[in-house]
N, C-alpha and C positions, 0 to 999 in steps of 0.2 A: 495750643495753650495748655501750660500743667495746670489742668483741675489739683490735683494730689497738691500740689506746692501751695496753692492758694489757698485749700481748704486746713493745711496745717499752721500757714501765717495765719490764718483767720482763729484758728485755734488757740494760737500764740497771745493772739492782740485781744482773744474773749475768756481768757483764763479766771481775770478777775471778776467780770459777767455772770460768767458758770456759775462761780462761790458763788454771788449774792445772790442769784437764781435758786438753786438747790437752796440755800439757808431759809429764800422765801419761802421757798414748798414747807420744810420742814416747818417753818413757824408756825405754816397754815396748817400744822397738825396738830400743835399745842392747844387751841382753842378745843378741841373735841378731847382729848384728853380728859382738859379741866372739867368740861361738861358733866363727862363721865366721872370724873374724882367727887363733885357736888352730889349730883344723881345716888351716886352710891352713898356717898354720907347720908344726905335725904332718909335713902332707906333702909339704913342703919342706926339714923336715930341721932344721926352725930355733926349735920350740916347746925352749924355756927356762924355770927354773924361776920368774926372772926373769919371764918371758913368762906365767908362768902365777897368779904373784902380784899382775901389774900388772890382769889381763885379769881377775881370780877379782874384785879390789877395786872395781875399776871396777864391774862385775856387781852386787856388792854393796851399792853406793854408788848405783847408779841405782836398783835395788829398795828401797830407803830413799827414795829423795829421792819415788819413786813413790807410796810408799805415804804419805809424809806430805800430796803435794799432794793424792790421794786424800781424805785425809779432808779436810780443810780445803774442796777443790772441793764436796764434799758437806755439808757444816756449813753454807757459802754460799749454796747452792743452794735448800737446805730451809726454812735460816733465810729466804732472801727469798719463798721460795713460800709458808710457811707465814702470816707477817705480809701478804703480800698476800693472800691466802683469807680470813683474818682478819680484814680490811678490807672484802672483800666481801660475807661471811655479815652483817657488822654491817652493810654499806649493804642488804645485800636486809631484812633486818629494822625498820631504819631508814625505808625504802620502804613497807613491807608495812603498819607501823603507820599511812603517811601517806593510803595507796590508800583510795578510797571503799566505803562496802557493797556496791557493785554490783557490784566487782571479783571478793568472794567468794562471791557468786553463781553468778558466769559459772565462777569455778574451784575446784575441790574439794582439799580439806583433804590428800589421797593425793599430788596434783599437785605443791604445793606447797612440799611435804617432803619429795618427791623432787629439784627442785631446789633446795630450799636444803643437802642432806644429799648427794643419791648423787651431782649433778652439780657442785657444787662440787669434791668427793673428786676426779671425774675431772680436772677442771682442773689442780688440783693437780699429781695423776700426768706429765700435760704441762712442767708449768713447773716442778717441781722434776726430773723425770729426761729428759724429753725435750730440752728448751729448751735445760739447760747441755752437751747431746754434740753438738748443730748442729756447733761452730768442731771440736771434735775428729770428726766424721764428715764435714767437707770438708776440714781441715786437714791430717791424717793422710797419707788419698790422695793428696792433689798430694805430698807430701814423699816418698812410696814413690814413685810415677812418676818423680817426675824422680832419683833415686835410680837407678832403672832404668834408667832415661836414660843415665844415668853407668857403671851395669856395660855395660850391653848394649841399644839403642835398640830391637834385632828384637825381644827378649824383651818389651820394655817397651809397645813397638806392639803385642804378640799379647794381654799380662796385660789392656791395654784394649778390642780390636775388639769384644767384645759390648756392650759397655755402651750404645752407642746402641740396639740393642734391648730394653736393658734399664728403660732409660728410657724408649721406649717404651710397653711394658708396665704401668711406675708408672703414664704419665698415664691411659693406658685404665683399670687400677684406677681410678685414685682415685673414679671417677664410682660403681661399681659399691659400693667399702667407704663412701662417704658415703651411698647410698642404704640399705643396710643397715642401716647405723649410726641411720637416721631411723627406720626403719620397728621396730628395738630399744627405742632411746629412748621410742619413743612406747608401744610392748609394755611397758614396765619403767614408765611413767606411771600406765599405766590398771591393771595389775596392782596398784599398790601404793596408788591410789587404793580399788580395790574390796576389797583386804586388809584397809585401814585399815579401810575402811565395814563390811566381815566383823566384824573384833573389836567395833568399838564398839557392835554392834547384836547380839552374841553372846543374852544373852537372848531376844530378840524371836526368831532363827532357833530358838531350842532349843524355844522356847514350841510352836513349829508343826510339830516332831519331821520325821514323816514326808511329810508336806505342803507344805515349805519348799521351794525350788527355789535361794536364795541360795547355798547350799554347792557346787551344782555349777556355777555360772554364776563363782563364784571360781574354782574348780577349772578349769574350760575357762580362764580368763586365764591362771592359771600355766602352763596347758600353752600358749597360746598366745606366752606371753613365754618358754620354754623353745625354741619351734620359733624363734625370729626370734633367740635367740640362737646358735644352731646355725646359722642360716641365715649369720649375720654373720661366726661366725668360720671358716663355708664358704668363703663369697667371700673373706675375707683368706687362707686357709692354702692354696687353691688361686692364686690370685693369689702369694703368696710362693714355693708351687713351684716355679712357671713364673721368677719372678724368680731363683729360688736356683741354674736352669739356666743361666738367661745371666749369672748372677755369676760362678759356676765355670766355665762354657765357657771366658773368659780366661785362666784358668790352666791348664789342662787342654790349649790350642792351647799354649801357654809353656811347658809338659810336655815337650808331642810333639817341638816342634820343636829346646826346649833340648836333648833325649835325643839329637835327629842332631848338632846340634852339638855336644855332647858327644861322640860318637864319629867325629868327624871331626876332634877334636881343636881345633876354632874357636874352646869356652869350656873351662874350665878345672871343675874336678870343686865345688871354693870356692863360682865361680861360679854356676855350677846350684843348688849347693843353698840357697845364699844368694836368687835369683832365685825358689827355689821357698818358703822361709822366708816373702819380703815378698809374695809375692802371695797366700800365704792370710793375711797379715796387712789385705790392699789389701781382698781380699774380706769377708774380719769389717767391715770400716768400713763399707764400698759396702751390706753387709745391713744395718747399724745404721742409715744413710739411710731406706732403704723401711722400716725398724721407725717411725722417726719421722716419714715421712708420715704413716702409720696415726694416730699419736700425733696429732699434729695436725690430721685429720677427727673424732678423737674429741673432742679439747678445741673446735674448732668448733662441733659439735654442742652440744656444754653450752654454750660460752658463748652460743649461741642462745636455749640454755633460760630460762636467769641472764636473759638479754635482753627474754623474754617478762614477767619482769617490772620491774628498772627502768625498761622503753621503755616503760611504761606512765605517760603524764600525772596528774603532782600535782593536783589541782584547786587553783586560785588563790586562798587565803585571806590575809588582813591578817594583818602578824607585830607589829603592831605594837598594845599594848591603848590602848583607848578609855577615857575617861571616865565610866563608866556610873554613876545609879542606879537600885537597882533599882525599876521600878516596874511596869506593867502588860504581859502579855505580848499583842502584838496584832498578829493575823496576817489580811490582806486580801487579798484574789483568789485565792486562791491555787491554782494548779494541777498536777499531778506526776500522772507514768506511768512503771514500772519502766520500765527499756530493752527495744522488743520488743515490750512490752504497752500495750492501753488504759487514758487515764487512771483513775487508783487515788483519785485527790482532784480534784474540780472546785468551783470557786467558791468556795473556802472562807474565809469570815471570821466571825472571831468576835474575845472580848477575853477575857483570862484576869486578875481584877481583882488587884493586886496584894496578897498576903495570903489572899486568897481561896479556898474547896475546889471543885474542880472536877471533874465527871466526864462520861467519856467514854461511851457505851451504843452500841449497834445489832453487827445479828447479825456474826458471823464474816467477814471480809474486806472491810466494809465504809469499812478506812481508819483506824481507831482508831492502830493501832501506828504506821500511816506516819506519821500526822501528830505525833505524838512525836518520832520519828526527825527530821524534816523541824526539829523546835525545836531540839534535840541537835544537828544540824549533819551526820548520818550521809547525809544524800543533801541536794542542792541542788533547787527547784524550778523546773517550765520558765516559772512566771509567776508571780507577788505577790510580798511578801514576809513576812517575821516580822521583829518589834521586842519588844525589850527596854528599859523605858522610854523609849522612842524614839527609841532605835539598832539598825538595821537588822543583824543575828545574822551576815550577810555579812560585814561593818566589823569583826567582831567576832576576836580573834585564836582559835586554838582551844583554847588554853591556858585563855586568857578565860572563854571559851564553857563548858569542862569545868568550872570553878571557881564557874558560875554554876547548872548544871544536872545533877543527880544521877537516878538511875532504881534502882529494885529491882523484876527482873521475875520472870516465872512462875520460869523454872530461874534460881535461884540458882547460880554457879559458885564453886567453891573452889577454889586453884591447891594444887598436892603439896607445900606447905611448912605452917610452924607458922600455929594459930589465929592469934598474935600478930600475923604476918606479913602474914597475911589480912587482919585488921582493919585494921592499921595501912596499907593500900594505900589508905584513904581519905584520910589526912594523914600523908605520912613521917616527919613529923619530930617524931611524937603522942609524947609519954612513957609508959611502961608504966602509970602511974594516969590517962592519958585513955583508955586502951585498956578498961581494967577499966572504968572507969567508960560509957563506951558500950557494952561487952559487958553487964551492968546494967540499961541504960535499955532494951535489946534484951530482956531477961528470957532472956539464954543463958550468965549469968556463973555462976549457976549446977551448970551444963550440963557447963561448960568445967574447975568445979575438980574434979569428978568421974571426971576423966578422969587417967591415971597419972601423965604430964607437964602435966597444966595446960596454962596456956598454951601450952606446948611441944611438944607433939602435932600431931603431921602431919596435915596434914586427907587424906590419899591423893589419887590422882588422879582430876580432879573429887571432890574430895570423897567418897568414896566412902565412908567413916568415918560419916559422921554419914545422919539421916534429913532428907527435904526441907523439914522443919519447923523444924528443925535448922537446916542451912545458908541455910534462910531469915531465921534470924535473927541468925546470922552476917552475913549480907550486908546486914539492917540496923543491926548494928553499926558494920561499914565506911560506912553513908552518914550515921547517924547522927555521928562520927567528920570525916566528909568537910564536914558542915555547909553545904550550899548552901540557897541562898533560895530552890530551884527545886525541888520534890521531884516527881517521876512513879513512881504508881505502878500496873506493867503485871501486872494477873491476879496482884499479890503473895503472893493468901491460896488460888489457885484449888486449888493440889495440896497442901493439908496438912489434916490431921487436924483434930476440931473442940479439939482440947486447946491446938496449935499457933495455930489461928488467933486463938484468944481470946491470947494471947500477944503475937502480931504486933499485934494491931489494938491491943491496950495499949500497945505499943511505938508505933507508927503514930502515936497520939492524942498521946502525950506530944511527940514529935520533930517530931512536924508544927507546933506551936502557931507561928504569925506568920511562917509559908512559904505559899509559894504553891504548893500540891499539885494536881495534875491526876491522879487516876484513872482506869484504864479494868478495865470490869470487868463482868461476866455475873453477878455477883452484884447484882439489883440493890435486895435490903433494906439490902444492906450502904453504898448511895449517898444514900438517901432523903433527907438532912438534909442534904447539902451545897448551900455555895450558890449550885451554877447547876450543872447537867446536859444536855449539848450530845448530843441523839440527829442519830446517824448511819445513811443506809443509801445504798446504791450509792456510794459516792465525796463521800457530800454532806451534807450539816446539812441535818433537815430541822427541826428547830425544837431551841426552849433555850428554860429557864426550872427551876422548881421541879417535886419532884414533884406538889404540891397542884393546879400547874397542868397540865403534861403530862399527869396521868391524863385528865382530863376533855375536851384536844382534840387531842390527839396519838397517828392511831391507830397511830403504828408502836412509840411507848412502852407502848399498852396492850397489843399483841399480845406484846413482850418482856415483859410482866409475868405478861400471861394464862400465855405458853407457861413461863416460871417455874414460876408455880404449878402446873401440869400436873405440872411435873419433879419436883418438890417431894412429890406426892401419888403419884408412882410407884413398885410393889411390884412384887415380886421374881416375879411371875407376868404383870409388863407392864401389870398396870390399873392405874385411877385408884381409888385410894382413896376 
């Protein structure tokens, strides 16, 4: 992410902010003026009523003019802060949807919703309040100085002498409040990662009651992101002490020495007090400086964070669709290894006949799901490729890609809005009687008018509403709905009831008719009659064909069948039947 670019659009769009900002400050100086112009007449002999209606309106009139550019500076400010956050939250989102599977691997779900949520917030707080007081926390100052200047130059030299220490002091901070600030940020990540992963996995901690260790290993983060907070705004509040020293020292020497001259008759009583007015006013400004350094290592920091993910590379896909028909899906060499790990798939070629039912076998981790994923488009491979009728899936735009190839896997997901809404996520622009009638061919339409609102009923989040036999067939609603010539389907029937599944596979049977389906699946009666079944184990095909044929010379299909039926015969005492 350019920090630098944003911080100078942001400057662009608070130009007119600034002015009315600085003109506020300055207004707020007028009143002490006048004070002092009255004062002095007073004790001169010469305050008028005259004098006291001209000075009362003036007063008057600047506290208006203050309080209007007040708000307006503020209305500016917000409004440009808030349209640009605005812009950003949709580019991180924008991004996020583009970033490959590997990306949400390497970073967790707690992470990431910290920076699109708590670190954008901060930025904000930057560029709407920090960003438009810059021109008034250097602008202010010089106008009091030379001001000074003009009553009395000693005075004006003594209101500055500390400041070079003072500055000092900022630069020494700054190293110490950005190192704090990382070491928070990072406390406030991991907290809110392990938060999130606490709630969603609440069941499974409750299950293990007193045994669990989860509860406290959260608990230790809070407390850990509690001490790195303390610790942060340590080093800021000790750092501003020492700063809030040599702010005031300036005025305080401007005191001492005004007070002799004062009693030596050199300044005037006006004088003094007027000297003494602008330099606690010099010093409110010179504090509001070192407040928006601070401000400024914090909006750094986030936009670091923001940065961790747009600076993260698109992978390069065609925007442009191809020609296709559809015909056979045929994948050659083909080789992939997560990042980190040994390859997951080697040599792999096979043909997926177009129209044809195809399935996937071999035990747990031997590659099934990647090599779906790999047709889907969800991770790239380091060698072969995949065709679709005899266009390379690469060439492919991924608009394309999505419209060609559909999946319903083991967890079915439901978003916290209506069934309708649900469904209708396979084609937007479905009509409410394509909707009903896919929810139907699903056998869940029934399901649906049973329910208070009908169609209209919230699915909760994830789905939490309904059972997973349920939202499974919801979510073949939506693909049925979505209509691709490509249908995968991963463990669809593995976690539902035998009432559910007889459902699904009726739904299955009728939606699939002249697609090209590829299953993968540990059930393997439910494969028997499709027409070609690709056994997998390590990374590899070790043979295809039917089941008539596989039983008889493929011992790693019989061992999946044997250890089935093992499963199959197993009672609630652990023998085989």
């Amino acid at each position: 992410m350019n920090q630098k670019f944003l911080v100078k659009e942001m400057k662009r769009k608070n130009r007119g902010s600034n002015v009315l900002i600085a003109v506020g400050a300055v207004l707020d100086l007028v009143p002490r003026f006048l004070t002092i112009h009255m004062a002095a007449s007073f004790i001169a002999g010469q305050l008028t009523k005259q004098t006291i209606a001209v000075d009362g309106l003036m007063m008057l009139l600047s506290i208006l003019l203050k309080a209007v550019s007040s708000y307006f500076s503020t209305w500016l400010a917000h409004n440009a802060a808030y349209n640009a956050l605005t812009d950003l939250q949709l580019r991180l989102i924008r991004h996020l949807k583009r970033l490959p599977l590997r990306f949400f691997q390497e970073r967790k779900v707690g992470g990431l919703t910290s920076v699109v949520e708590h670190d954008v917030g901060q930025a904000e707080f930057y560029l709407a309040h920090g960003l438009p007081e810059i021109m008034s926390a250097t602008l202010v100052p010089v106008i009091i100085f030379i001001a000074m200047l003009l009553i009395d130059w000693r005075l004006a030299l003594l209101m500055v002498s500390t400041l070079p220490f003072m500055l000092l002091i900022k630069r020494a901070s700054a190293s110490v409040w950005k190192k704090n600030r990382q070491t928070f940020s990072e406390s406030t990540r991991i907290m809110q990662e392990n938060v999130l992963e606490y709630i969603h996995t609440i069941a499974v901690i409750k299950a293990f009651g007193k045994e669990e260790t989860k509860t406290a290993n959260t608990i230790q983060f809070a407390k850990d992101y509690v001490r790195a907070a303390r610790k942060a705004a340590a080093g800021v509040s000790v750092s501003m002490g020492i700063l809030d020293v040599f702010m005031q020292g300036g005025v305080v020497l401007m005191m001492a020495v005004g007070s002799s001259l004062l009693a030596t008759g050199e300044i005037s009583v006006p004088v003094f007090v007027l000297s003494i007015l602008l330099g606690g006013a010099f010093t409110a400004f010179i504090a509001k400086s070192a407040t928006l350094q601070h401000y400024s290592i914090v909006f750094g920091q986030s936009m670091k964070e923001v940065g961790s993910i747009l600076d993260v590379p698109v992978p390069v896909q065609s925007e442009t669709a191809q020609d296709i028909a559809i015909g056979d899906i045929q994948i050659s060499h083909l080789d992939f290894a997560y990042p980190g790990k040994e390859k997951t798939l080697a040599e792999i070629t096979v043909t997926f006949p177009v129209g044809s039912q195809s399935a996937l076998v071999g035990p747990s981790g031997c590659g099934k799901s990647t090599l779906v994923y790999l047709l889907m488009g969800f991770w790239k491979a380091q060698r072969g490729c995949i065709k679709i009728g005899g266009v390379d899936i690469a060439d492919l735009s991924e608009r394309q890609l999505n419209e060609m190839v559909g999946i319903v896997q083991q967890d079915a997901f439901l978003f916290n809005m209506s069934i309708e809404e649900n469904i209708r996520m396979g084609k937007p622009d479905a009509s409410t009687e394509e909707i009903i009638e896919a929810a139907k061919k699903a056998r869940i339409h029934g399901v649906i008018q049973l329910l208070p609102q009908g169609y209209q009923t919230k699915a909760g989040e994830s789905g939490v509403k309904f059972s997973g036999g349920e939202k499974q067939r919801i979510a073949i609603a939506r693909m049925i709905l979505k209509n691709a010539p490509i249908i995968i389907f991963d463990e669809a029937t593995a976690a539902v009831d035998a009432e559910n599944e007889s459902y699904i596979r009726a739904a299955i049977e009728e939606f699939s008719q002249g697609k090209t389906v590829i299953t993968i699946s540990h059930n393997l009666n439910a494969i028997r009659d499709v027409d070609q079944i690709i056994v997998m184990d390590g990374g590899r095909i070790v043979d295809k064909g039917v089941h008539s044929e596989l039983i008889n010379r493929c011992f790693q299909y019989q061992s999946l069948i044997s250890g089935q039926d093992k499963s199959s015969r197993w009672n609630i005492k652990g023998e085989c039947a």
